[in-house]
C-alpha positions as CSV (number, residue, x, y, z in Angstrom):
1,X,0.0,0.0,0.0
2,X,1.2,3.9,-0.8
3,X,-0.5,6.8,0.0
4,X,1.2,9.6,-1.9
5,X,1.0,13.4,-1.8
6,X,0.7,15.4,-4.9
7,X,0.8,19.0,-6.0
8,X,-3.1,20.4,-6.5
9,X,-2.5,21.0,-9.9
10,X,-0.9,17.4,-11.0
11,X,-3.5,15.9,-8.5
12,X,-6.0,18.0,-10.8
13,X,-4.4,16.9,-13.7
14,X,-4.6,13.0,-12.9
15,X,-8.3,13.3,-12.2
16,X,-9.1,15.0,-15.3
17,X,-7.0,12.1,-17.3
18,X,-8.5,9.4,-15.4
19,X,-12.1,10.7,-15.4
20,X,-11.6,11.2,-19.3
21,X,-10.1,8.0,-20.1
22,X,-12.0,5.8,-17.7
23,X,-9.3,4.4,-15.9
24,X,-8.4,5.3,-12.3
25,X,-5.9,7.3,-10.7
26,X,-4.4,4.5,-9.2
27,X,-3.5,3.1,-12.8
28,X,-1.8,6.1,-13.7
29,X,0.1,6.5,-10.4
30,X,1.4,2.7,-11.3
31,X,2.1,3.3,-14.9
32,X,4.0,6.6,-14.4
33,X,6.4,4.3,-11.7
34,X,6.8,1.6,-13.3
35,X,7.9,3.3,-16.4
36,X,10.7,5.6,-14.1
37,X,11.9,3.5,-11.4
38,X,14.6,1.5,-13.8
39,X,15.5,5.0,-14.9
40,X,15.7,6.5,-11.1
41,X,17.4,3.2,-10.0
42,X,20.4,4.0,-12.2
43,X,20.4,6.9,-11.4
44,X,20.7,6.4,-8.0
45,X,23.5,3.4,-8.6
46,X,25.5,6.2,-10.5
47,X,25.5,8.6,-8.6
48,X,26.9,6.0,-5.9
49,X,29.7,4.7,-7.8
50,X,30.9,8.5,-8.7
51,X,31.3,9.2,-5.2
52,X,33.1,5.9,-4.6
53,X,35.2,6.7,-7.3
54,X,35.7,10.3,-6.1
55,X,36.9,8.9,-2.8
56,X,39.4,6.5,-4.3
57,X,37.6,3.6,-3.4
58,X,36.8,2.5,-6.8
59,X,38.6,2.1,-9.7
60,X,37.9,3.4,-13.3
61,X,39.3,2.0,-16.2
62,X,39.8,3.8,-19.5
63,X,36.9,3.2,-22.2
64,X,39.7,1.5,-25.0
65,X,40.5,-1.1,-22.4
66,X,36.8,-1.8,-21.5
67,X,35.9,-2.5,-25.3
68,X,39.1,-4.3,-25.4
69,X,37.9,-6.8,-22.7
70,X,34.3,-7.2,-24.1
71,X,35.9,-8.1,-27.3
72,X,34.3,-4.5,-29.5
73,X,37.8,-2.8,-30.2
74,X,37.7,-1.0,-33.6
């Protein structure tokens, strides 16, 4: 269960889209997550490993050696 708040105006905005399309606001709520939380994941992840990386406890390696070791050098 999740009980979200929303800005008036998008709240507005998902009722008028849900009473127009005849689906509820609870469908949209899902759709619109499921299509970003990959997206926010990553960029969560990311933003993880930079700081790591910034801190020296991770390793970067340059991008010719990567594509060398997955076998895609030019």
């Amino acid at each position: 269960m999740l009980a979200i708040r929303l800005p008036q105006s998008i709240e507005k905005r998902l009722e008028r889209l849900a009473r127009r399309t005849g689906r509820t606001k609870t469908y949209y709520a899902r759709e619109a997550i499921l299509e970003h939380i990959e997206d926010l994941e990553d960029l969560y992840l990311a933003e993880r490993a930079l700081e790591r990386v910034r801190r020296g406890e991770e390793r970067t390696i340059p991008l010719k050696d990567a594509l060398k070791r997955h076998g895609l050098e030019r």
